[in-house]
TILUMVEX-83288 format. One line per field, with one value per residue: x negated, y, z of N, C-alpha, C, O in turn. Coordinates in Angstrom, 1 decimal. Each point is the difference from the previous one (the first is absolute). Example, Ala and Ser with C-alpha at 12.3 -4.5 7.8 and 13.67 -1.06 7.14 Angstrom:
<atoms>
n_c1: c(-13.2  1.4);
n_c2: c(-5.7  1.1);
n_c3: c(7.8  -1.4);
ca_c1: c(0.9  -0.9);
ca_c2: c(1.2  1.1);
ca_c3: c(0.0  0.0);
c_c1: c(-0.9  0.8);
c_c2: c(1.2  1.1);
c_c3: c(0.0  0.8);
o_c1: c(-1.0  -0.5);
o_c2: c(0.0  1.1);
o_c3: c(0.7  0.1);
</atoms>
This chain:
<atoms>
n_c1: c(-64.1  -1.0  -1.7  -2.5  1.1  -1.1  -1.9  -2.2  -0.9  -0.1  -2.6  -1.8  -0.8  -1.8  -1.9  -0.9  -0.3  -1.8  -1.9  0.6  -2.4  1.3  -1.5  1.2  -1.5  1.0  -0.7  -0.9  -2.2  0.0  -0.9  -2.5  -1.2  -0.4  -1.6  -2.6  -0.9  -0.5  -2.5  -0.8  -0.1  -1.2  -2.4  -0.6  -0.3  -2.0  -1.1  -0.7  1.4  0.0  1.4  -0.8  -2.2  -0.3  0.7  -1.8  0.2  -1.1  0.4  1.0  -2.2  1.1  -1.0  -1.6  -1.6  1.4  1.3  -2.0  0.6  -1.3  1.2  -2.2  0.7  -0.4  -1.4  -0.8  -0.3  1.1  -0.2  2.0  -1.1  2.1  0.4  2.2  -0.4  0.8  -0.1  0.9  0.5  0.9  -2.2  1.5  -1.7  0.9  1.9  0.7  0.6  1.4  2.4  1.1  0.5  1.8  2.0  0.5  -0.1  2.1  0.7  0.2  1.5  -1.4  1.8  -2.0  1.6  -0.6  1.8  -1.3  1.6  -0.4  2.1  0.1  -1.3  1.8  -1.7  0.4  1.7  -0.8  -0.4  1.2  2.1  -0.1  -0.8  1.4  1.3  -1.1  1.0  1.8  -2.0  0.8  0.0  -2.2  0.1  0.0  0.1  -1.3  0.1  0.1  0.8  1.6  0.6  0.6  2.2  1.7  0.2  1.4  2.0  1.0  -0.6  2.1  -2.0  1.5  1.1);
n_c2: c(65.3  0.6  -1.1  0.2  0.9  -1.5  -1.5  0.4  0.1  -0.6  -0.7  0.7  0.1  -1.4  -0.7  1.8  -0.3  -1.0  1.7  0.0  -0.8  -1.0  2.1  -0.3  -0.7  -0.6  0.6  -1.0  1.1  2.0  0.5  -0.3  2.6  1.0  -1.1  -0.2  1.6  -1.5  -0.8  2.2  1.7  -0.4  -0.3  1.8  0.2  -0.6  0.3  1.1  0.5  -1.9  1.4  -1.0  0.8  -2.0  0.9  -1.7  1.6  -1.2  -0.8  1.2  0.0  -0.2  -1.7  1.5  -1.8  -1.0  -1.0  -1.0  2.5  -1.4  1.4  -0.7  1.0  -1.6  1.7  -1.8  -0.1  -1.4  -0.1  0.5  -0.6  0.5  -2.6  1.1  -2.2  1.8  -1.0  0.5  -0.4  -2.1  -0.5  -1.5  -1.6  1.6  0.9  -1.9  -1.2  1.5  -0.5  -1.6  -0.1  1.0  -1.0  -1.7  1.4  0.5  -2.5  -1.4  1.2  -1.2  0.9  1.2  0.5  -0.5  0.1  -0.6  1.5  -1.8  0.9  -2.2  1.6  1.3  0.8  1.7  -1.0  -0.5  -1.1  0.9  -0.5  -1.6  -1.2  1.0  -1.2  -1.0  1.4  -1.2  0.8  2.0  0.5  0.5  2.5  2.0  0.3  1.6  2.3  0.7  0.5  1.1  1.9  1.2  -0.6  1.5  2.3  0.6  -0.3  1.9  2.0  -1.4  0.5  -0.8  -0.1);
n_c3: c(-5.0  -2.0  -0.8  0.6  -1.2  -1.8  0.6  0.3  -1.9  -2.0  0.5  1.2  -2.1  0.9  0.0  -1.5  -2.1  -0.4  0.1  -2.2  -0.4  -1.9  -0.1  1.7  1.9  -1.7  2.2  -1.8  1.1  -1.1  -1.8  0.6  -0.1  -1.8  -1.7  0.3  -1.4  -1.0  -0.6  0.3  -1.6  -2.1  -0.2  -0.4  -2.1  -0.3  1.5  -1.7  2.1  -1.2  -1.0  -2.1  -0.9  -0.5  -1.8  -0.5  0.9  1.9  2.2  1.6  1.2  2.2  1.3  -1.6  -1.1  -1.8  1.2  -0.2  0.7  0.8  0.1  -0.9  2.4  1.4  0.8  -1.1  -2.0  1.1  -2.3  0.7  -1.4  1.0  -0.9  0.6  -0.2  0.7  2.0  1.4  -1.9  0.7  0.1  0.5  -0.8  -0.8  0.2  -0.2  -2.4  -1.0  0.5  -0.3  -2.1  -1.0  0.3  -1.6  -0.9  0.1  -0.3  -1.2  -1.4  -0.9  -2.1  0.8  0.5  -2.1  1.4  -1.7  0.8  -1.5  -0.9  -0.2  -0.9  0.8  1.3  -1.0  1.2  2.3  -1.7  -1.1  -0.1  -1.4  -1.9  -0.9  -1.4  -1.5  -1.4  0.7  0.2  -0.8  -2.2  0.0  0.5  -0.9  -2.4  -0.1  -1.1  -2.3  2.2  -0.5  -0.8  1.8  0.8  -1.2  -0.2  1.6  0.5  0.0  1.3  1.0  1.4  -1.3  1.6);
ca_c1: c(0.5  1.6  0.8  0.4  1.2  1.5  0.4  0.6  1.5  0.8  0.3  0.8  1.3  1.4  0.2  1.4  1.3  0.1  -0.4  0.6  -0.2  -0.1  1.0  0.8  0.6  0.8  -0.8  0.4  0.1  1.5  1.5  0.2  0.8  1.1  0.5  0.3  1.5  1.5  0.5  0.3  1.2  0.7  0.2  0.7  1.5  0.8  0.7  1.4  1.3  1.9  0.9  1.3  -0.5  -0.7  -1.2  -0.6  -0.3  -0.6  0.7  0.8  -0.2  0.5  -1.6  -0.9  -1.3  -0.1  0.3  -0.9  -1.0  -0.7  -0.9  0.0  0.4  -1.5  -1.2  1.1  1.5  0.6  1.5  0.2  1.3  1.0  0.8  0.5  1.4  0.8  0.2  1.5  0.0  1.1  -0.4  0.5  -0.1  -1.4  -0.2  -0.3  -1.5  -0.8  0.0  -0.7  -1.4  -0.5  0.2  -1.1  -0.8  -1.1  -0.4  -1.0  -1.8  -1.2  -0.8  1.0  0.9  1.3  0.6  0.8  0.9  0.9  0.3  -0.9  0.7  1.0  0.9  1.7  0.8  -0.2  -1.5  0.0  0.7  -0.4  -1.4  0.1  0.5  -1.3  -1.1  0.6  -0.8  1.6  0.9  -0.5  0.1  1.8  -0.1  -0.5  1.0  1.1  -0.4  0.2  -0.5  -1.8  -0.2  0.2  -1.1  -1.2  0.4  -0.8  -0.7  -0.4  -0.4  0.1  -0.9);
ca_c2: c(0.8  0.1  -1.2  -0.2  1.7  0.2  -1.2  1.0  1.0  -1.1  -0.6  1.1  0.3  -0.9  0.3  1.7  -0.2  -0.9  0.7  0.9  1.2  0.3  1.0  0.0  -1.5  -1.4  -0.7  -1.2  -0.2  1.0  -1.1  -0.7  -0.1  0.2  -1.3  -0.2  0.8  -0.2  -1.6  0.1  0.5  -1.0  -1.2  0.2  0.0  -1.5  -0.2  1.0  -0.9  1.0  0.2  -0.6  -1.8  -0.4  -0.1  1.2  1.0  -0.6  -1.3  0.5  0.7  1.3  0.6  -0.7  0.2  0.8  1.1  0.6  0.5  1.0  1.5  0.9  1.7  0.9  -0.9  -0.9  0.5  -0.5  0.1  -1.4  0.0  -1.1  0.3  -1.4  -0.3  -0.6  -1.5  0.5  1.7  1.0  -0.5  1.0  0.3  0.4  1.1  -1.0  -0.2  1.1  0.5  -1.3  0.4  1.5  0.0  -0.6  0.5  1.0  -0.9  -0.8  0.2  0.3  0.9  1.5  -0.1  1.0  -1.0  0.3  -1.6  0.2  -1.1  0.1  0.6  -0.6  -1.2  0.4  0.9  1.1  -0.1  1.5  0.3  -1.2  0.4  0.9  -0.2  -0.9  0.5  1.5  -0.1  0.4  -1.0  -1.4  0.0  -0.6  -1.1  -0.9  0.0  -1.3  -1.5  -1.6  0.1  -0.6  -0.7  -1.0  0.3  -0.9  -1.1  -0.1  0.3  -0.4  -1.3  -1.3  -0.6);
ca_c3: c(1.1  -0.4  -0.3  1.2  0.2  -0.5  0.8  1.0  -0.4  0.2  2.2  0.9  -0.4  -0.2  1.4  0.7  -0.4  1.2  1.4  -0.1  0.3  -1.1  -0.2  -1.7  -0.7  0.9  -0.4  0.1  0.8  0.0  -0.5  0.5  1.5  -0.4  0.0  1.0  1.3  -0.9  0.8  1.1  0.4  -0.6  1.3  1.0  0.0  -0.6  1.3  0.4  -0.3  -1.0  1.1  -0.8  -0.1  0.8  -0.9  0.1  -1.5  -1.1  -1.0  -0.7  -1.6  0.4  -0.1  -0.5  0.5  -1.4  0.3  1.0  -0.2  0.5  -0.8  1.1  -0.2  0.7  0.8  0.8  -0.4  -1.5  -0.9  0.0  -0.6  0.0  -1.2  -0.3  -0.9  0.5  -0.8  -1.1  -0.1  1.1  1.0  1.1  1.0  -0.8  0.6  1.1  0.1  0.4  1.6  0.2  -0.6  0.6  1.0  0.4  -1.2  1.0  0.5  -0.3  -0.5  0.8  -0.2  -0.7  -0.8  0.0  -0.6  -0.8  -0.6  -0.9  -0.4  -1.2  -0.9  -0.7  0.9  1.3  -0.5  0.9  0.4  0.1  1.0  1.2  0.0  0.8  1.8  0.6  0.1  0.7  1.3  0.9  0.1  0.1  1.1  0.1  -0.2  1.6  1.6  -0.3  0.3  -1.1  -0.9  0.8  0.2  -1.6  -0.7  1.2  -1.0  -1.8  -0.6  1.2  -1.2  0.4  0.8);
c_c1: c(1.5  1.4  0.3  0.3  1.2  0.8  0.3  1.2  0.9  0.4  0.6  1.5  1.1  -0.1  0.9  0.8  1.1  0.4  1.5  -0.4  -0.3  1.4  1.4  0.5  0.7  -0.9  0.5  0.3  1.4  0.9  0.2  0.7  1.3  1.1  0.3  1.0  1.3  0.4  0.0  1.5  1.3  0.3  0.8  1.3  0.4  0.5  1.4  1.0  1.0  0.5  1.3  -0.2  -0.8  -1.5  -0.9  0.0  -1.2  0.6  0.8  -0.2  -0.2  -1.1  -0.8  -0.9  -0.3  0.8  0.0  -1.0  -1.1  -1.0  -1.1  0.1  -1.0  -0.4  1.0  1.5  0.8  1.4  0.4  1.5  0.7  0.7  0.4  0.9  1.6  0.9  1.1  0.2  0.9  -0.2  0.2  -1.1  -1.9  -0.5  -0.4  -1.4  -0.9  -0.6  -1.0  -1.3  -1.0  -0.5  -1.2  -1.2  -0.2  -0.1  -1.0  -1.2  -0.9  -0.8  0.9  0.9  1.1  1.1  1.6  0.7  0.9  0.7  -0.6  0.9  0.6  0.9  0.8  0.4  0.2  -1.5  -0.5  0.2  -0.7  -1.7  0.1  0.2  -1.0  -1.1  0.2  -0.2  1.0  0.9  -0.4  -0.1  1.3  0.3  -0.6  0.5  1.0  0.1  0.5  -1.2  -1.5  0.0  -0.4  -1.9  -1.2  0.5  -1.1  -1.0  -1.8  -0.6  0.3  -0.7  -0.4);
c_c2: c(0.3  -1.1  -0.2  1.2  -0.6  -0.7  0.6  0.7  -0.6  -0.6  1.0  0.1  -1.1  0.3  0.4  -0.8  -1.5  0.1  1.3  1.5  0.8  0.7  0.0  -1.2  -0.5  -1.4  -1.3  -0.5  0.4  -1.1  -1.3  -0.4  0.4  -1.2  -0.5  0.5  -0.1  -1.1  0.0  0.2  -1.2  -1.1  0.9  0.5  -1.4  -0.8  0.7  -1.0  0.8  0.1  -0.9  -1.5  -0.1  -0.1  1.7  1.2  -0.6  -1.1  0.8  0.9  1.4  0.7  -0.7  0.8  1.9  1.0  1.1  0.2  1.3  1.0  0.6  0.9  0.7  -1.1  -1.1  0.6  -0.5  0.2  -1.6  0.2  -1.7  0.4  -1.4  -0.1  -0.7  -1.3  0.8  1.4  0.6  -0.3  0.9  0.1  0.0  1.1  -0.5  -0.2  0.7  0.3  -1.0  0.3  1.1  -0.4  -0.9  0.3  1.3  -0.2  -0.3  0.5  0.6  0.8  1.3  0.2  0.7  -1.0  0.0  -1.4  0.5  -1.2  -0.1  0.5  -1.2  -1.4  0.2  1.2  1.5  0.1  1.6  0.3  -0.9  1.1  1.6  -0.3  -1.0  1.0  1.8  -0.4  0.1  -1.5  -1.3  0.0  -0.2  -1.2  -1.7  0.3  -0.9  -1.3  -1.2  0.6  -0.4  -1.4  -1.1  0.2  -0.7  -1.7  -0.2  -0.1  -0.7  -1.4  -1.5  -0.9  -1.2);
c_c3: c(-0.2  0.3  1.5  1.0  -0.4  0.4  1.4  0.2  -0.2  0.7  0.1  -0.4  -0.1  2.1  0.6  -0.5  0.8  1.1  0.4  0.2  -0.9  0.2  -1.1  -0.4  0.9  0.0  0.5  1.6  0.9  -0.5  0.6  1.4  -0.2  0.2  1.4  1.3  -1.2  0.5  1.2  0.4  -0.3  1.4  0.9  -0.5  -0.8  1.1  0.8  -0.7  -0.5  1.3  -0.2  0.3  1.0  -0.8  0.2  -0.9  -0.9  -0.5  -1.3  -1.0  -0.1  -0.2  -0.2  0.5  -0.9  0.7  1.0  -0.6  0.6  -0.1  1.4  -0.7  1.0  0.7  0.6  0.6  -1.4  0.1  0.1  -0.7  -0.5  -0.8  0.4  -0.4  0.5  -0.9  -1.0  -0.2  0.5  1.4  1.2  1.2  -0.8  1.1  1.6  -0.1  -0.1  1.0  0.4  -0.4  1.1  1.6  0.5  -0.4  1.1  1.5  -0.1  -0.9  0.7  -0.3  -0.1  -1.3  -0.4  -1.2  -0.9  -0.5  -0.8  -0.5  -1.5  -1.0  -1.1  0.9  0.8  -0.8  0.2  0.2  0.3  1.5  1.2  0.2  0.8  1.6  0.5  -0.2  0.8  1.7  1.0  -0.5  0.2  1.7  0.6  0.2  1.2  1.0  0.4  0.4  -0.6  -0.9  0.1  0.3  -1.1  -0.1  1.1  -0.6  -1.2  0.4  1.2  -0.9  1.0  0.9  -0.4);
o_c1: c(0.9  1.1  1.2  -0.6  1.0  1.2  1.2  0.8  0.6  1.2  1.2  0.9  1.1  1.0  0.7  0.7  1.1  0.9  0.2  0.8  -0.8  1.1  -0.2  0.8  -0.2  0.0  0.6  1.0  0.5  0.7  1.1  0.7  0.8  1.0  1.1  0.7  0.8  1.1  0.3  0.6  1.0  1.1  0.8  0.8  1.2  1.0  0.7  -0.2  0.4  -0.5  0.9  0.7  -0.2  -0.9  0.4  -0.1  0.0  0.2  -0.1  0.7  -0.5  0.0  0.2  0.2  -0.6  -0.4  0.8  -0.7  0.4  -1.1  0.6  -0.2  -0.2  0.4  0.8  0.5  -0.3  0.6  -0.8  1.0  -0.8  0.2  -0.7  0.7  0.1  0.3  -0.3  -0.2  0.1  1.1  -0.6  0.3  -0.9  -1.1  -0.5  -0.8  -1.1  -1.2  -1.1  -0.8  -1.0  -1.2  -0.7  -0.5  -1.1  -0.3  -0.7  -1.2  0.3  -1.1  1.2  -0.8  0.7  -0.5  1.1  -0.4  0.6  -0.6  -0.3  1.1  -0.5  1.0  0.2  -0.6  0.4  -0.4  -0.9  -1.0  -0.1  -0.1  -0.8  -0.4  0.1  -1.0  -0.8  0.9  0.1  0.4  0.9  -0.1  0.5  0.1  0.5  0.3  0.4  -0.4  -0.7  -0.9  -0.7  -1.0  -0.7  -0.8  -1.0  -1.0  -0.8  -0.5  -1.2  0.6  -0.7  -1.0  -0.8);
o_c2: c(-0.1  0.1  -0.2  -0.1  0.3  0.2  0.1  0.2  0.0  -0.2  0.2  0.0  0.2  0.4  -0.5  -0.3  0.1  -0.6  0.4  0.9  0.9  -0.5  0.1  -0.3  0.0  -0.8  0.0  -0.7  -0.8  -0.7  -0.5  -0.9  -0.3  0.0  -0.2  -0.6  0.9  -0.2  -1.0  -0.7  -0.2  -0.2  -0.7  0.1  -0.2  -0.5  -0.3  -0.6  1.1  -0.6  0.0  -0.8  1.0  -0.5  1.2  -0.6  0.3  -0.1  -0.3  0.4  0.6  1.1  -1.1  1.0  0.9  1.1  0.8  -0.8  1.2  -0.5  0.5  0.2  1.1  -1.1  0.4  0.2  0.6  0.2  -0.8  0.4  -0.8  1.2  -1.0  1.0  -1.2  0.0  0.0  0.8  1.2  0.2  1.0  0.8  -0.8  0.0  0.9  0.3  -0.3  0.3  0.5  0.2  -0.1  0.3  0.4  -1.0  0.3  0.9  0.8  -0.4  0.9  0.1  0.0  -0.3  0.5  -0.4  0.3  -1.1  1.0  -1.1  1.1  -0.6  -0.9  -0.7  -0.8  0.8  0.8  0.7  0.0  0.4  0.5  0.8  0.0  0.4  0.1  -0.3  1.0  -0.5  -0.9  -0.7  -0.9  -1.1  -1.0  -0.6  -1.1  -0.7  -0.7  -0.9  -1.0  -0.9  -0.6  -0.5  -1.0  -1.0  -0.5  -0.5  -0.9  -1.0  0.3  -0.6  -0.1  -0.3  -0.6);
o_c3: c(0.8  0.4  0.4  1.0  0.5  0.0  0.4  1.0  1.1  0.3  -0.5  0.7  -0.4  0.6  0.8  1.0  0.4  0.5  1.2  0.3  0.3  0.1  -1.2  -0.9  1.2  -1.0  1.1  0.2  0.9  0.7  0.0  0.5  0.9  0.7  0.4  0.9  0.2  0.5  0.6  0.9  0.8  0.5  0.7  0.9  -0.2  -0.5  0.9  -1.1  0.3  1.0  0.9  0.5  0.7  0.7  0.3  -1.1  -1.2  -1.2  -1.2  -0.9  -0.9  -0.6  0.4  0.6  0.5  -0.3  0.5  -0.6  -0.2  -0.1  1.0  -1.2  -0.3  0.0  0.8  1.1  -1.1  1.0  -0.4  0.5  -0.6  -0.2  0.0  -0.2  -0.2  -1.2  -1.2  0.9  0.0  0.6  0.3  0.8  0.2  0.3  0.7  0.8  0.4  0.3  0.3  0.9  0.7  0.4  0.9  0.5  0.4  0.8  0.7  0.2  0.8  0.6  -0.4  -0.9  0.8  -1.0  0.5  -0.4  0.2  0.2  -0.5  0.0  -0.7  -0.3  1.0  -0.7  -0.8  1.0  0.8  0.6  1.1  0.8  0.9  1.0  1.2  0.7  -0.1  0.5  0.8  1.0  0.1  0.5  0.6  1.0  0.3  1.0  1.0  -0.8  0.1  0.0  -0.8  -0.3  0.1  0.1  -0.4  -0.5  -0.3  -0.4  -0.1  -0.8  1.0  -0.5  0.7);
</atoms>
């Protein structure tokens, strides 16, 4: 009888854990959707155009699959945080792609969200000063009032027919 309590116990306990209804854990099922909404978000900014080339931020490197990453934070609600890398560390227009990122990305995802872009540590020169100004709600609005400036970022951020 014991042996089969202990097997019991055990089922049940890999279940919850699977199942995510094991208190306390990150359960494998959580990380997977995690993943799933990372490569979600990824397909939708690897399509975003440099504002310089004619090449996408994925051809160019700018953004990978690795730098997107997603946290949920409550009931269908996630942290989406962007770390990209501008081609050169004096890149005049990193602060553009931001704009570009930000911009499509609350466009387009299909779930609740709260969203953090950063340039990846050690790659620009101003990376301090840029990451404030992509992630400052007032200046990323401004910012659009601006019609060349809206227009370069509708350019970028418009996917190809």
């Amino acid at each position: 009888m014991s042996l089969v309590l202990g097997l019991l116990s055990h089922t049940l306990s890999k279940v919850l854990w699977y199942s995510g209804l094991r208190r306390g854990c990150h359960a494998p099922r959580s990380q997977a959707m995690e993943q799933d909404k990372a490569l979600e978000v990824y397909d939708i900014i690897r399509t975003i155009r440099d504002p310089e080339k004619p090449n996408t931020l994925e051809e160019l490197e700018v953004v990978t699959e690795s730098c997107v990453e997603v946290q949920e934070i409550g009931e269908d609600e996630y942290l989406v945080i962007i770390r990209f890398t501008p081609t050169v560390p004096h890149c005049s227009l990193a602060t553009l792609i931001g704009l570009c990122l930000r911009i499509k990305l609350q466009r387009c995802l299909p779930f609740r969200h709260k969203l953090e872009i950063y340039i990846s540590e050690g790659t620009h020169s101003t990376e301090e000063d840029i990451n404030k100004q992509i992630n400052d709600k007032e200046r990323v609005a401004a910012a659009m009032e601006n019609p060349n400036l809206r227009e370069i970022v509708e350019q970028c951020v418009t996917e190809p027919d």
